[in-house]
N, CA, C and O atoms as a Tripos MOL2 file, in Angstrom:
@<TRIPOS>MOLECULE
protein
  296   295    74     0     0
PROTEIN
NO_CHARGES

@<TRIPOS>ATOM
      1 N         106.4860  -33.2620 -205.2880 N.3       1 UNK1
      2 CA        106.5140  -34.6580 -204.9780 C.3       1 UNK1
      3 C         105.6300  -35.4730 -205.9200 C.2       1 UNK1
      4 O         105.9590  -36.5940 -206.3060 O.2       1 UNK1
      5 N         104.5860  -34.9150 -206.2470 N.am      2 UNK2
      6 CA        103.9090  -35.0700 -207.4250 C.3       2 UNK2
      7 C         103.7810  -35.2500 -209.1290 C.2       2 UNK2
      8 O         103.6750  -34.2000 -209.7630 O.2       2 UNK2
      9 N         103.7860  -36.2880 -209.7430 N.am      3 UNK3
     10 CA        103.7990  -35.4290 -211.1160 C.3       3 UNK3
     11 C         102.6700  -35.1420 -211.6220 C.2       3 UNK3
     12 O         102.9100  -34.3590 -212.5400 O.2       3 UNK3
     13 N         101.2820  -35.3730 -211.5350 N.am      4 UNK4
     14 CA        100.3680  -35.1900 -211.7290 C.3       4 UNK4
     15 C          99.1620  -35.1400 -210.6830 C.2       4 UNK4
     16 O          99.0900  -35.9500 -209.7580 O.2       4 UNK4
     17 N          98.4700  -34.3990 -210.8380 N.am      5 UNK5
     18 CA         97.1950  -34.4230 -209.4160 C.3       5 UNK5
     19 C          96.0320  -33.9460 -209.9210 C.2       5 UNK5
     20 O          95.5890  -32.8790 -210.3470 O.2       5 UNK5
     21 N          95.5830  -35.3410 -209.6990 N.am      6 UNK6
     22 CA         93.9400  -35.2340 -210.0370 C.3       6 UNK6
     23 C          93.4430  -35.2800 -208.5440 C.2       6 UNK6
     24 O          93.8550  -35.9180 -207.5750 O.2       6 UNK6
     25 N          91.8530  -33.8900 -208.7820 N.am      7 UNK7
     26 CA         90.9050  -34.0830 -207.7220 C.3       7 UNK7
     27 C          89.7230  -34.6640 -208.3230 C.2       7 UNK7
     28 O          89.6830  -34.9910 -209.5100 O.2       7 UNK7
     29 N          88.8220  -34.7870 -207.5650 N.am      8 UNK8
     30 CA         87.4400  -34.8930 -207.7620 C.3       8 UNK8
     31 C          86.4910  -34.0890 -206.5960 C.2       8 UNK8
     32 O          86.3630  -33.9180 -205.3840 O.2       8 UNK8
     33 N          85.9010  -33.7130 -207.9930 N.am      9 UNK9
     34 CA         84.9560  -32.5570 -207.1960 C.3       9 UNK9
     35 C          83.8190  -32.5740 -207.3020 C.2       9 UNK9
     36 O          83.4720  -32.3920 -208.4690 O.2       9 UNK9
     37 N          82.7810  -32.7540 -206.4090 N.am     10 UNK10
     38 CA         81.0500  -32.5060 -206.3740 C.3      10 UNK10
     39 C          80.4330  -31.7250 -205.8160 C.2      10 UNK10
     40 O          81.0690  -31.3460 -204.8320 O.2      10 UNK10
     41 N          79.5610  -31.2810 -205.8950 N.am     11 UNK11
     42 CA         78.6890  -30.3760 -205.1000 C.3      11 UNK11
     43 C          78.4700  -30.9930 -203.9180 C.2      11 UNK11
     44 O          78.4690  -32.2240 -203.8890 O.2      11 UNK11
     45 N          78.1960  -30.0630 -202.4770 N.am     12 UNK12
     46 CA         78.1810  -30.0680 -201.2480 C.3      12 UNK12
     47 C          77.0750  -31.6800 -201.4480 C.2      12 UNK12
     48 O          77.3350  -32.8820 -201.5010 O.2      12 UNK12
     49 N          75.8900  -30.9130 -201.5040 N.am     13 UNK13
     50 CA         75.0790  -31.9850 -201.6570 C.3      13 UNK13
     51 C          75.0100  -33.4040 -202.1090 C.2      13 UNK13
     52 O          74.4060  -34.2580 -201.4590 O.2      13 UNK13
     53 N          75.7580  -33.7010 -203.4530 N.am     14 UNK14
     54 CA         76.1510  -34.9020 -203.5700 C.3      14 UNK14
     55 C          76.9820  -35.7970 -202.7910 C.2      14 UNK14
     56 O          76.8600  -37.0220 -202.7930 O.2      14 UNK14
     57 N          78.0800  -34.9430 -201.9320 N.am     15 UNK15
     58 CA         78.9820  -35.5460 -201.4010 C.3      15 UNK15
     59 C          78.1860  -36.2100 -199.8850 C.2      15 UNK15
     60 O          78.2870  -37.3670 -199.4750 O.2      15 UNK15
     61 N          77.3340  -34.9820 -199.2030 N.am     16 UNK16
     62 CA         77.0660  -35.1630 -198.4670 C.3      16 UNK16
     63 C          76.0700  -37.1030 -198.2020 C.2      16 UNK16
     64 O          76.2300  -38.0730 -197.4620 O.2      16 UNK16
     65 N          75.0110  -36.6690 -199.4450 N.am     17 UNK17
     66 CA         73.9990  -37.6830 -199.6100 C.3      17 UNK17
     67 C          75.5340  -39.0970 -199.7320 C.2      17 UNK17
     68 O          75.7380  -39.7480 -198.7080 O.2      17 UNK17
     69 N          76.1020  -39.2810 -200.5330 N.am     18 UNK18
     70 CA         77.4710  -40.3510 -200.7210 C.3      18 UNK18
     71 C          77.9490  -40.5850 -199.6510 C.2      18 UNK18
     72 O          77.9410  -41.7750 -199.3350 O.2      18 UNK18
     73 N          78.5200  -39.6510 -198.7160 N.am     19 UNK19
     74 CA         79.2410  -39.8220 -197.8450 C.3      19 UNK19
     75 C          77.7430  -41.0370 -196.6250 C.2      19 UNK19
     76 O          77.8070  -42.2650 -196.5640 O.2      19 UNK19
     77 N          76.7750  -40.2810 -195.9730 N.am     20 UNK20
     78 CA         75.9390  -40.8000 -195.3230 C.3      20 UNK20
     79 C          75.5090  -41.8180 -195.7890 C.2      20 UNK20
     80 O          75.1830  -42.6790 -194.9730 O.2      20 UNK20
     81 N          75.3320  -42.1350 -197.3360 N.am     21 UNK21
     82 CA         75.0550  -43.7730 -197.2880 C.3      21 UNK21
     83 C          76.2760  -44.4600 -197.5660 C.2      21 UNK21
     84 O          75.9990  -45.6440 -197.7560 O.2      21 UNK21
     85 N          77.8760  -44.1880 -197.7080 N.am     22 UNK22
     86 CA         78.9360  -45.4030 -197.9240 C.3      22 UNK22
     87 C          78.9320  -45.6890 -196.5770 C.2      22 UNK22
     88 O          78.7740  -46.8690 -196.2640 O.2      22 UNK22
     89 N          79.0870  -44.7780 -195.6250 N.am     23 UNK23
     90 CA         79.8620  -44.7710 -194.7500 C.3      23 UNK23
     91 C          79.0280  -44.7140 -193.1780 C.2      23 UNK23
     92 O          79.5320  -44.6910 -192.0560 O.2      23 UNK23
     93 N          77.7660  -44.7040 -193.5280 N.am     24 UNK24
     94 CA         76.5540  -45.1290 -192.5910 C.3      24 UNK24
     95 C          76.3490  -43.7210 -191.2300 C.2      24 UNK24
     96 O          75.5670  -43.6170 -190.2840 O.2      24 UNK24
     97 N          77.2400  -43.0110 -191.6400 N.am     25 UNK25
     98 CA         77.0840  -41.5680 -190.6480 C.3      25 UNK25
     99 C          76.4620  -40.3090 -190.4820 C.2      25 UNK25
    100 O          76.7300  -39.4540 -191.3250 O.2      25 UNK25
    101 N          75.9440  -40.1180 -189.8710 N.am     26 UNK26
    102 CA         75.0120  -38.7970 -189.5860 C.3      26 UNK26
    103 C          75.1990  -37.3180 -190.3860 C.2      26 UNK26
    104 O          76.3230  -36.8540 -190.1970 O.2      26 UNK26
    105 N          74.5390  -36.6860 -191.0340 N.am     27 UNK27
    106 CA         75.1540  -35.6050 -191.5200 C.3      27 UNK27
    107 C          75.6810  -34.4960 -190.8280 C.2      27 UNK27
    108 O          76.2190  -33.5490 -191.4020 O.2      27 UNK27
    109 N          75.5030  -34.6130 -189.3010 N.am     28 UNK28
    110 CA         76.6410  -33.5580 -188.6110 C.3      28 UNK28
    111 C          78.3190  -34.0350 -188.7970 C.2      28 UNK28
    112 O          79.3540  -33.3800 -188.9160 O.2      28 UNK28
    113 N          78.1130  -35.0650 -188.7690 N.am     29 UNK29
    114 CA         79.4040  -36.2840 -188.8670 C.3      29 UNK29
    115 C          80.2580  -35.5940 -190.5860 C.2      29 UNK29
    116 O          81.3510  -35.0380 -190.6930 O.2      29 UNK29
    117 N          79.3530  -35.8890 -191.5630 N.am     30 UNK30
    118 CA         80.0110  -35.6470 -192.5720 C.3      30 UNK30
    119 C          80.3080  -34.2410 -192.8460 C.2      30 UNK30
    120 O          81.1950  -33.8850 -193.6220 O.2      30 UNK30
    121 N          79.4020  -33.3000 -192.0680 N.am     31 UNK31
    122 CA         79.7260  -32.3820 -192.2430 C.3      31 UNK31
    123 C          80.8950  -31.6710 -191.7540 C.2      31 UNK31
    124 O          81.5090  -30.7740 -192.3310 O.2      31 UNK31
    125 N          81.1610  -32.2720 -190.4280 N.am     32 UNK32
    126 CA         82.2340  -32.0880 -189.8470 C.3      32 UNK32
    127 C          83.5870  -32.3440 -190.7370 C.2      32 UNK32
    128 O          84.4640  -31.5510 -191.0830 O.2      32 UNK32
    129 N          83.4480  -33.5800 -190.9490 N.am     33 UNK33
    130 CA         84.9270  -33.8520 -191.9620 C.3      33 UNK33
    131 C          84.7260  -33.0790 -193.0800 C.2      33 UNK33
    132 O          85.6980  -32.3600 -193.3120 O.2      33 UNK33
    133 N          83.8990  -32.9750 -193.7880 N.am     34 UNK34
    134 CA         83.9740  -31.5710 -195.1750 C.3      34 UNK34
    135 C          84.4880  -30.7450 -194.8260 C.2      34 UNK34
    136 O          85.4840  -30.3390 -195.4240 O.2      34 UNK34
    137 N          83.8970  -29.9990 -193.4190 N.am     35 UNK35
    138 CA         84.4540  -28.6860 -193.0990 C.3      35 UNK35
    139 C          86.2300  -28.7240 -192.6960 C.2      35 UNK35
    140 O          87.0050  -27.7800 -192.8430 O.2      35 UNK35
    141 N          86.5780  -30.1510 -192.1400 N.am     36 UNK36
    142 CA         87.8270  -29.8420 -192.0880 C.3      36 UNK36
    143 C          88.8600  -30.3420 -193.3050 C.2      36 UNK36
    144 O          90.0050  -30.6850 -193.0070 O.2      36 UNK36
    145 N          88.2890  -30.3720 -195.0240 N.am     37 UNK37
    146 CA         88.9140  -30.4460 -195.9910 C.3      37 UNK37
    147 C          88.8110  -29.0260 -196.4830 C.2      37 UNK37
    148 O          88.0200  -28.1070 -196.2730 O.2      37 UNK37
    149 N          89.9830  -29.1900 -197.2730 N.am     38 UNK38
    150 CA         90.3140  -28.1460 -198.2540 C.3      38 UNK38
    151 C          89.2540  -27.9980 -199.0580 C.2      38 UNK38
    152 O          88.4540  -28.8750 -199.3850 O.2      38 UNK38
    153 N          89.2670  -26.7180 -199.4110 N.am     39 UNK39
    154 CA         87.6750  -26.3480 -200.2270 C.3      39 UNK39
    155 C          87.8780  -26.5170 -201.9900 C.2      39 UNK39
    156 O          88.9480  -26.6510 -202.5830 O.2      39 UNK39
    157 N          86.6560  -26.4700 -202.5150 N.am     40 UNK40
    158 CA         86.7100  -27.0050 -203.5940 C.3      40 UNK40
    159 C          87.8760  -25.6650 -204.8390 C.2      40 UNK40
    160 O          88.6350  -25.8900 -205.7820 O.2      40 UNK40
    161 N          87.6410  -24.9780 -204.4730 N.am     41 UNK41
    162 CA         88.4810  -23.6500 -205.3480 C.3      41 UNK41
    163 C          90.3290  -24.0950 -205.3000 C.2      41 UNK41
    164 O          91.2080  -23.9270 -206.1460 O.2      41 UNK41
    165 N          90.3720  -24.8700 -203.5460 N.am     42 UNK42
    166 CA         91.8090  -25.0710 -203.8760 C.3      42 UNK42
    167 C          92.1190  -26.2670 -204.6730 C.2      42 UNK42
    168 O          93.1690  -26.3360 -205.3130 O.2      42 UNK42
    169 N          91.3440  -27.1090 -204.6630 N.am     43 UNK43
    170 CA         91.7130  -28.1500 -206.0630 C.3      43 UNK43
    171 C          91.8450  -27.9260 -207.0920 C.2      43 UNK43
    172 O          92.7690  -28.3290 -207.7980 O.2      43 UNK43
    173 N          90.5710  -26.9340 -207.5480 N.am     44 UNK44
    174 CA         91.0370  -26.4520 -209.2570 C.3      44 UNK44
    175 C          91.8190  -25.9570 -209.4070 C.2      44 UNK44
    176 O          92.5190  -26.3200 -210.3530 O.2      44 UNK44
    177 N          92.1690  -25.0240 -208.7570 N.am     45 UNK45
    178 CA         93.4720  -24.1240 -208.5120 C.3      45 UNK45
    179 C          94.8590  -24.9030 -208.7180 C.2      45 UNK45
    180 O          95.8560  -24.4280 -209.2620 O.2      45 UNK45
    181 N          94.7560  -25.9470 -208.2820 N.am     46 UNK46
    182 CA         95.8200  -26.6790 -207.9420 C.3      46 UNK46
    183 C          96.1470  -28.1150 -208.7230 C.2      46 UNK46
    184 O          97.2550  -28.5040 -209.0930 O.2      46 UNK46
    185 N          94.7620  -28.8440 -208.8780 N.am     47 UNK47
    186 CA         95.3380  -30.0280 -209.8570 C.3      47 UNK47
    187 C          95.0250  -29.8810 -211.6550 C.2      47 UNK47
    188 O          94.3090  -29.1940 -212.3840 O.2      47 UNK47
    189 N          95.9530  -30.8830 -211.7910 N.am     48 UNK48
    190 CA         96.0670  -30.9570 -212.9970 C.3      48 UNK48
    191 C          95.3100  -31.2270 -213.9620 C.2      48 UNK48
    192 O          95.3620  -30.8510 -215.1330 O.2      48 UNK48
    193 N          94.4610  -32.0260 -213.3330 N.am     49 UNK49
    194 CA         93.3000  -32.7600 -214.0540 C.3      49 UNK49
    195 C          92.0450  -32.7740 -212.4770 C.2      49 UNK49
    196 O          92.2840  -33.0600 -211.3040 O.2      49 UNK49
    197 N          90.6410  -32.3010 -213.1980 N.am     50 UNK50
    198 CA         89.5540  -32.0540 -212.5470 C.3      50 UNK50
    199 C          88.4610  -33.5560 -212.8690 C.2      50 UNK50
    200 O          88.3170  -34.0140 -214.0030 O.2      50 UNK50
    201 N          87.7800  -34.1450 -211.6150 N.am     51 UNK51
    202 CA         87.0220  -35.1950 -212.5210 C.3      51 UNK51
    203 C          85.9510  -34.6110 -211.6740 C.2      51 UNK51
    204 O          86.0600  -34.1600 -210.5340 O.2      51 UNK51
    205 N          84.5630  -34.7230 -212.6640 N.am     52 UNK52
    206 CA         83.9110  -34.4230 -212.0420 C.3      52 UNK52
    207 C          82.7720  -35.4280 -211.4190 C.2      52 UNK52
    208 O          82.0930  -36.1250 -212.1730 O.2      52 UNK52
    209 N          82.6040  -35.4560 -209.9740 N.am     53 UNK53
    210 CA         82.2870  -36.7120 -208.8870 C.3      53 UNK53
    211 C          80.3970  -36.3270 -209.0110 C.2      53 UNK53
    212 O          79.6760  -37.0750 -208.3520 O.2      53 UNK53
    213 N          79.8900  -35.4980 -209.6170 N.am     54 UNK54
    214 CA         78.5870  -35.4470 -209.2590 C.3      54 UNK54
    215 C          78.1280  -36.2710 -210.7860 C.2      54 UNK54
    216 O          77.2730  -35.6390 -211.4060 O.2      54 UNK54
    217 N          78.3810  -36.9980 -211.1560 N.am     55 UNK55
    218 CA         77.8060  -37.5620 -212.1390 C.3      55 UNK55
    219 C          77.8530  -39.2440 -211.8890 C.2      55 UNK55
    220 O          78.5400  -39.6540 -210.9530 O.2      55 UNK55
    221 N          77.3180  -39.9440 -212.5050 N.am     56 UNK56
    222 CA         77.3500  -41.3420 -212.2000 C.3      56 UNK56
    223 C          78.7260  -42.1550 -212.0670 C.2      56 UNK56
    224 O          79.6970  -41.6920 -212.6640 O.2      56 UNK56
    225 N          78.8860  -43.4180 -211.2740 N.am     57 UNK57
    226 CA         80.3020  -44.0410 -211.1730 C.3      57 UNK57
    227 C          80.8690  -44.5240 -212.2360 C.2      57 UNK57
    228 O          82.0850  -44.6410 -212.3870 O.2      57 UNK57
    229 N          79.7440  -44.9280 -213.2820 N.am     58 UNK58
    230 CA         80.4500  -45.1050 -214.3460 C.3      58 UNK58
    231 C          81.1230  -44.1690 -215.1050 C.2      58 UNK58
    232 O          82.0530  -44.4890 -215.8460 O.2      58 UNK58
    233 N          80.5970  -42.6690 -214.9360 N.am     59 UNK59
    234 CA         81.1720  -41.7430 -215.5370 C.3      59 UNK59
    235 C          82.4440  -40.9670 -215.2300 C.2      59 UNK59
    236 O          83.3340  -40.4510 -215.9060 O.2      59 UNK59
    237 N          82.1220  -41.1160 -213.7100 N.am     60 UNK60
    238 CA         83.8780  -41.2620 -212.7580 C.3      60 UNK60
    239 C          84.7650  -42.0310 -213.5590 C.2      60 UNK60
    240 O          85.7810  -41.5310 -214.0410 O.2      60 UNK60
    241 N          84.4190  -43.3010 -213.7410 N.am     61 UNK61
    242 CA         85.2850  -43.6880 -213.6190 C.3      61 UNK61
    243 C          85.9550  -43.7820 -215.3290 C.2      61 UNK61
    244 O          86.9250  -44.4850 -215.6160 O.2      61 UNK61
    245 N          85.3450  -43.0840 -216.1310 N.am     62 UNK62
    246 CA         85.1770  -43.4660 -217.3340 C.3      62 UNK62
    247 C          86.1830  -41.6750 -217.5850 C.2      62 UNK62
    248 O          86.7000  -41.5560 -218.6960 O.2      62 UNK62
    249 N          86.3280  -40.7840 -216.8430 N.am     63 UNK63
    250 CA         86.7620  -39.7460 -216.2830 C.3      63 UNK63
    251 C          88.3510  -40.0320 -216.1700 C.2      63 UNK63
    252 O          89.3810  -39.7030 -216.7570 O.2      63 UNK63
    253 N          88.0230  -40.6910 -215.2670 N.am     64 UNK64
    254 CA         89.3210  -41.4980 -214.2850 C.3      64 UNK64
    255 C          90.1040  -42.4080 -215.6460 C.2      64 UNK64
    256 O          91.1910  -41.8970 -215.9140 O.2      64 UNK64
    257 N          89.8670  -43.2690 -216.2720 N.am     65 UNK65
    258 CA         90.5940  -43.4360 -216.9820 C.3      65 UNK65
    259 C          91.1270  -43.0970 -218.1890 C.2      65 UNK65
    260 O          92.1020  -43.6330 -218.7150 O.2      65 UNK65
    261 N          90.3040  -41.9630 -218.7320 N.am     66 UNK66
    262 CA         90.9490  -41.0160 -219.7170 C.3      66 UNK66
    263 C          92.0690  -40.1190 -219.5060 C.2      66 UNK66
    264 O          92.8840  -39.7400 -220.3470 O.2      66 UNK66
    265 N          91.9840  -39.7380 -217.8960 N.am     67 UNK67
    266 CA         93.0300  -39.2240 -217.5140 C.3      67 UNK67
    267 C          94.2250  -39.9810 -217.3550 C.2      67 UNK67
    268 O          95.3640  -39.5560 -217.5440 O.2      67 UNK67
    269 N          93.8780  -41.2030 -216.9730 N.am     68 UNK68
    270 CA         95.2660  -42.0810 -216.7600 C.3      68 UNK68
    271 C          95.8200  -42.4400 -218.2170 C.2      68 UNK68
    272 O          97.0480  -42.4620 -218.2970 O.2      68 UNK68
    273 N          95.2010  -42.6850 -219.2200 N.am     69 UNK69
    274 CA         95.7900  -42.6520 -220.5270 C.3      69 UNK69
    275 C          96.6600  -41.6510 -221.0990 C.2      69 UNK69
    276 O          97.5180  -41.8450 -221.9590 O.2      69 UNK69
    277 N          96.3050  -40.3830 -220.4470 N.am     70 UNK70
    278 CA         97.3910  -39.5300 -220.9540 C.3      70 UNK70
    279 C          98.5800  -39.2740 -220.0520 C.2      70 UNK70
    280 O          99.6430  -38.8450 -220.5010 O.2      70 UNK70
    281 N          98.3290  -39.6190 -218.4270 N.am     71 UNK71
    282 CA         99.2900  -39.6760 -217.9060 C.3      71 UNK71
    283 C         100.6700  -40.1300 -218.3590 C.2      71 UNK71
    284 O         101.8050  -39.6580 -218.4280 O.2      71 UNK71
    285 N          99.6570  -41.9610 -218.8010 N.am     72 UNK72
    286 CA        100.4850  -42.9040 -218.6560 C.3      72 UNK72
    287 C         100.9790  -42.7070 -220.3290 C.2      72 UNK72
    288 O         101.7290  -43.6270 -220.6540 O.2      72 UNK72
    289 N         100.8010  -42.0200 -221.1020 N.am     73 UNK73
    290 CA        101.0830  -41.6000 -222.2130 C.3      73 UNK73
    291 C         100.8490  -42.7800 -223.2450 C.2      73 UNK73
    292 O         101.8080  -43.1550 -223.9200 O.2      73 UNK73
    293 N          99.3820  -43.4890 -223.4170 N.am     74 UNK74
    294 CA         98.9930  -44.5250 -224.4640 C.3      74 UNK74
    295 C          97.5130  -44.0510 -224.6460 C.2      74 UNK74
    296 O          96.7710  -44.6300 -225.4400 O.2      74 UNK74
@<TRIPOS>BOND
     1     1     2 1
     2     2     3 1
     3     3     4 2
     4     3     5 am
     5     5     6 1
     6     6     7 1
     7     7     8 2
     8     7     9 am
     9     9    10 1
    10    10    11 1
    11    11    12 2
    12    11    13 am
    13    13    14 1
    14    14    15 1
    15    15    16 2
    16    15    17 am
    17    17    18 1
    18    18    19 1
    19    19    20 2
    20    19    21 am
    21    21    22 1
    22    22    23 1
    23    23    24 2
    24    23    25 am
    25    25    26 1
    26    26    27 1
    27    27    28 2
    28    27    29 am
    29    29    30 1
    30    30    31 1
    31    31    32 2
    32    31    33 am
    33    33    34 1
    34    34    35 1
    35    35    36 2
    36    35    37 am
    37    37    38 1
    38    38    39 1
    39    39    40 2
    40    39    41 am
    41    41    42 1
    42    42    43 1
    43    43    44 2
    44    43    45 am
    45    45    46 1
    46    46    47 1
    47    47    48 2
    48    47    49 am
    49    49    50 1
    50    50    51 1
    51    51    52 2
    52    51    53 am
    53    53    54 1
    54    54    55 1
    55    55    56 2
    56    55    57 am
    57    57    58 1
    58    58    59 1
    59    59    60 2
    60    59    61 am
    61    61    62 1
    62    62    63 1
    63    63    64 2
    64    63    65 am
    65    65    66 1
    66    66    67 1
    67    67    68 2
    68    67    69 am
    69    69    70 1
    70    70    71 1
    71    71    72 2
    72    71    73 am
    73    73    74 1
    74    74    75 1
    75    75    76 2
    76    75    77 am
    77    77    78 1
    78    78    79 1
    79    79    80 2
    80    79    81 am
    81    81    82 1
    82    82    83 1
    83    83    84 2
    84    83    85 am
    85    85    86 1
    86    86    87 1
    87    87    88 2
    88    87    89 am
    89    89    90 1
    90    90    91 1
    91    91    92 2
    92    91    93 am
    93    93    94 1
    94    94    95 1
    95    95    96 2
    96    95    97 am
    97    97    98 1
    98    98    99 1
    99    99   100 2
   100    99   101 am
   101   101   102 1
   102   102   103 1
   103   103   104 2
   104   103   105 am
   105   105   106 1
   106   106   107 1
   107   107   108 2
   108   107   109 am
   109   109   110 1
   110   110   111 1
   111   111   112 2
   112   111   113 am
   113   113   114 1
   114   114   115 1
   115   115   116 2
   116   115   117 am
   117   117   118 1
   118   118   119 1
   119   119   120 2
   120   119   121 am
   121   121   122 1
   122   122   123 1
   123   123   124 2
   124   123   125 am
   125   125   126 1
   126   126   127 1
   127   127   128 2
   128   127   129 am
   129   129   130 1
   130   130   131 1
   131   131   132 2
   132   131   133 am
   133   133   134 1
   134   134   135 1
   135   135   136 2
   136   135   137 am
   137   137   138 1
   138   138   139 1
   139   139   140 2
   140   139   141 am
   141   141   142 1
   142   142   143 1
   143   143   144 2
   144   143   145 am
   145   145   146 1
   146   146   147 1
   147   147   148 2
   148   147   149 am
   149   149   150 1
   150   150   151 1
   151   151   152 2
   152   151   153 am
   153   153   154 1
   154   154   155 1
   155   155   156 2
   156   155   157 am
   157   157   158 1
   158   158   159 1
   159   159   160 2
   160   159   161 am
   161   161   162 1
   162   162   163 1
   163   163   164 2
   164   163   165 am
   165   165   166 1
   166   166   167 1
   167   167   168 2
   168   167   169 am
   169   169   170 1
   170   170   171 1
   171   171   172 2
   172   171   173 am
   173   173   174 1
   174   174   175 1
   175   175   176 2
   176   175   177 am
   177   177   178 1
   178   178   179 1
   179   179   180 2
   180   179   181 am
   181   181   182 1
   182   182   183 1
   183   183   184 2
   184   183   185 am
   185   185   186 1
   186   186   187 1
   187   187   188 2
   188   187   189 am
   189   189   190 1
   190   190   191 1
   191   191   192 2
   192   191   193 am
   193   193   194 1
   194   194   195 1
   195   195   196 2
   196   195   197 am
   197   197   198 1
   198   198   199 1
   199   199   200 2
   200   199   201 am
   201   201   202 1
   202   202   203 1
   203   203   204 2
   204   203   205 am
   205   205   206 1
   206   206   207 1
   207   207   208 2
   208   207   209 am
   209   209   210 1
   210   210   211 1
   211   211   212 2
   212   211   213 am
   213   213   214 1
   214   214   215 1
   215   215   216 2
   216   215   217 am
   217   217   218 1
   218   218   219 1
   219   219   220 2
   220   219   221 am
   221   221   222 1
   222   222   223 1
   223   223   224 2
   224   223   225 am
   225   225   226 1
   226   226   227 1
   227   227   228 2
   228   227   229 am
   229   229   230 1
   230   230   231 1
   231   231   232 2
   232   231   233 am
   233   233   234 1
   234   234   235 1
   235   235   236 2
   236   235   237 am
   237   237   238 1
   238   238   239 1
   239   239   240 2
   240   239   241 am
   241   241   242 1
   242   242   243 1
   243   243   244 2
   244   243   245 am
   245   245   246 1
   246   246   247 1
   247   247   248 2
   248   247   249 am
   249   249   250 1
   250   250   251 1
   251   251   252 2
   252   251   253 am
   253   253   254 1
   254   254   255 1
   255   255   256 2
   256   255   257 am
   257   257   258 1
   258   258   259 1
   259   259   260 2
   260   259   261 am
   261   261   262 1
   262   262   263 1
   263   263   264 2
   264   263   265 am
   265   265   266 1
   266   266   267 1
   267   267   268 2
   268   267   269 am
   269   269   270 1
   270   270   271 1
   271   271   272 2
   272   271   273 am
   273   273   274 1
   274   274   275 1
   275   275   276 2
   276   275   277 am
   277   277   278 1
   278   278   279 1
   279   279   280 2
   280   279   281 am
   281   281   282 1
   282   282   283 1
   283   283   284 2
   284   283   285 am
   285   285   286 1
   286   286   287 1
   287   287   288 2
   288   287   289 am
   289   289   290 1
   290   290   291 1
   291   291   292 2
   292   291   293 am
   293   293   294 1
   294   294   295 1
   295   295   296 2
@<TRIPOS>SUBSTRUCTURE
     1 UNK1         2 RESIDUE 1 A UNK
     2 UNK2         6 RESIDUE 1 A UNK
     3 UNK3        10 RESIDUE 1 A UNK
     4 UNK4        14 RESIDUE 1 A UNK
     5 UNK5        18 RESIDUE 1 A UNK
     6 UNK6        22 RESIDUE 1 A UNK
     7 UNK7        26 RESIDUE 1 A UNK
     8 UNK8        30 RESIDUE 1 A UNK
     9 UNK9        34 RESIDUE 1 A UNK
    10 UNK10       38 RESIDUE 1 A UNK
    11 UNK11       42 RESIDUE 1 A UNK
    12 UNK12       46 RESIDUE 1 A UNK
    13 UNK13       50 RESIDUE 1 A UNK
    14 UNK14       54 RESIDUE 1 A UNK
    15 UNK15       58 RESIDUE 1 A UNK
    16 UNK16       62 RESIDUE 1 A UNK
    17 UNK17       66 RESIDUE 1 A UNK
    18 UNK18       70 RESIDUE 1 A UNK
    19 UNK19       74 RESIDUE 1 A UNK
    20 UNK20       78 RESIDUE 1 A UNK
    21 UNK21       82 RESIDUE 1 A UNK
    22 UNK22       86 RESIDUE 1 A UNK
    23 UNK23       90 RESIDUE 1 A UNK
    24 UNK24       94 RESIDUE 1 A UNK
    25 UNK25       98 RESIDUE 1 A UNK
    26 UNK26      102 RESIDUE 1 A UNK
    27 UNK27      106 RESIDUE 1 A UNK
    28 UNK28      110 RESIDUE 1 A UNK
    29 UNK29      114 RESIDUE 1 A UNK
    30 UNK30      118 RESIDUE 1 A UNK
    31 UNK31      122 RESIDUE 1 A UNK
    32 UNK32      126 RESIDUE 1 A UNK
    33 UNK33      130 RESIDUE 1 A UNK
    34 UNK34      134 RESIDUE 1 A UNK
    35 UNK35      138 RESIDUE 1 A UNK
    36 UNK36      142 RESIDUE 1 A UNK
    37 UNK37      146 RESIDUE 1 A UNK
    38 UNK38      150 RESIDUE 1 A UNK
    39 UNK39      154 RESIDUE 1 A UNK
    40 UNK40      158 RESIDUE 1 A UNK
    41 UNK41      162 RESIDUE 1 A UNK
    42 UNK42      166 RESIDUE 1 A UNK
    43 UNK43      170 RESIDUE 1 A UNK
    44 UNK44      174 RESIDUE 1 A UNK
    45 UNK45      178 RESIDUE 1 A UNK
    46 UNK46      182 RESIDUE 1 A UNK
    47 UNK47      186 RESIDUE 1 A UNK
    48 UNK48      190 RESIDUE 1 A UNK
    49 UNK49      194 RESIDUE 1 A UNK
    50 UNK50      198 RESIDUE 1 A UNK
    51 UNK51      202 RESIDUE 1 A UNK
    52 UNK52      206 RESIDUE 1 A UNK
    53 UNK53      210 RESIDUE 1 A UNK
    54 UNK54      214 RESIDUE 1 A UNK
    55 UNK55      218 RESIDUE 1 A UNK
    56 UNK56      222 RESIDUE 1 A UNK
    57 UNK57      226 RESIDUE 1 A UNK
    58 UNK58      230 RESIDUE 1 A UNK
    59 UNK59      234 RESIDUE 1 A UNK
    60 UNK60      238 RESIDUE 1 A UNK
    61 UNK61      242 RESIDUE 1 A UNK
    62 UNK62      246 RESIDUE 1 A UNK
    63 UNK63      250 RESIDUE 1 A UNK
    64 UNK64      254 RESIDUE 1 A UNK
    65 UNK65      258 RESIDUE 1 A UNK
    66 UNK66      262 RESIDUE 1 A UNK
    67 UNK67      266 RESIDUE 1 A UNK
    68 UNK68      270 RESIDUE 1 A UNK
    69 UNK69      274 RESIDUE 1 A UNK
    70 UNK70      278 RESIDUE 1 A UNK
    71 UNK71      282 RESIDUE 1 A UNK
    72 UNK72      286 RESIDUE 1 A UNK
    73 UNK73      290 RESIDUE 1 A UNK
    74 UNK74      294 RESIDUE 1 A UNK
């Protein structure tokens, strides 16, 4: 259904600290929803393109659009 699939992936820890301050919730809270995502091995496994989320937003996103350049083939 897909033609391309990018994840983003960080260490437990980064996500955790991100998640508790976007989203203002307790770390049993976030931990809960981590535990009920797919783990990080099935993304690499699986997408096409890897970005990696433990580095700064500018670098996300600077990630994020190198990939869309080749998607989008320019």
């Amino acid at each position: 259904m897909c033609d391309e699939i990018i994840a983003v992936v960080a260490p437990v820890d980064v996500r955790l600290k991100r998640l508790i301050s976007r989203d203002g919730i307790s770390e049993s809270d976030v931990l809960m929803r981590m535990n009920a995502q797919l783990d990080e091995d099935f993304f690499r496994a699986n997408a096409d393109y890897i970005i990696d989320g433990s580095k700064p937003l500018k670098d996300v996103q600077r990630q994020f659009e190198e990939i869309m350049k080749k998607v989008m083939g320019t």
